[in-house]
N, C-alpha and C positions, 0 to 999 in steps of 0.2 A: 504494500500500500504506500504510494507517494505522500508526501509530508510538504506542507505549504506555509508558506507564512505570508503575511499581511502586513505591509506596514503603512504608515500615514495615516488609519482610519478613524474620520473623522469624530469628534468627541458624541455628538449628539448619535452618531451610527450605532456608534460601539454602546453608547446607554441603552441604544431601543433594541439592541441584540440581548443584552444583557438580561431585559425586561422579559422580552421573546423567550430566553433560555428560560427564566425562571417560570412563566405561564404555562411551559411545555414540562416540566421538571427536566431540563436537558445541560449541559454544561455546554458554554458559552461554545463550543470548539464544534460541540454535536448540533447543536441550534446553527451555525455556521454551513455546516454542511447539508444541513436538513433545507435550509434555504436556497443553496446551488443544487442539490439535484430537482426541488421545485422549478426553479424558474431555467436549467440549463435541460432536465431532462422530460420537462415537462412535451406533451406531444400538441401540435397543432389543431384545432377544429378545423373541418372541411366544411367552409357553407353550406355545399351543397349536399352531400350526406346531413349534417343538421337540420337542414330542412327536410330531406325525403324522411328523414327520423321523426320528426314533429307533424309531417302531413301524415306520414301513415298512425301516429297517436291519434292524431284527430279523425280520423276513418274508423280507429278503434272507438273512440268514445265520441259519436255523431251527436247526443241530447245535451253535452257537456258543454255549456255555450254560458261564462262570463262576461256581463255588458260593465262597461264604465260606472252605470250607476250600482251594481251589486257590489264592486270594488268601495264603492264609495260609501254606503249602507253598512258594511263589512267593516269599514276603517272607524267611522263614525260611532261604531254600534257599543255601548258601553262608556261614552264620552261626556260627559256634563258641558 
């Protein structure tokens, strides 16, 4: 396993990693890594696959229809 180091990182970075590490229970080095393989090996969305995935959902569930105002009734609902 390759061995890396970091330098110049910036003060505010290195706090909100630190933070990150502790929210995770992770040490600072494993929170570090956990964050390169999210964002270096994380995999791309294909528009169009995501769509033919969300049209054929909606084919499955045809009665299932969300208007603006049930969103808003919904948000609303329980608010003084």
């Amino acid at each position: 396993m390759a061995t890396l180091t970091i330098k110049n990182v910036p003060e505010k970075l290195h706090k909100r990693l630190k933070q990150s590490a502790a929210q995770h229970r992770r040490s600072v080095n494993s929170e570090a890594i956990a964050c390169l393989e999210r964002t270096l090996l994380s995999t791309r969305i294909d528009p169009e696959e995501f769509l033919a995935r969300a049209r054929a959902l909606r084919e499955r569930t045809p009665n299932l229809y969300v208007t603006a105002d049930d969103l808003r009734k919904a948000k609303n609902e329980g608010r003084l």
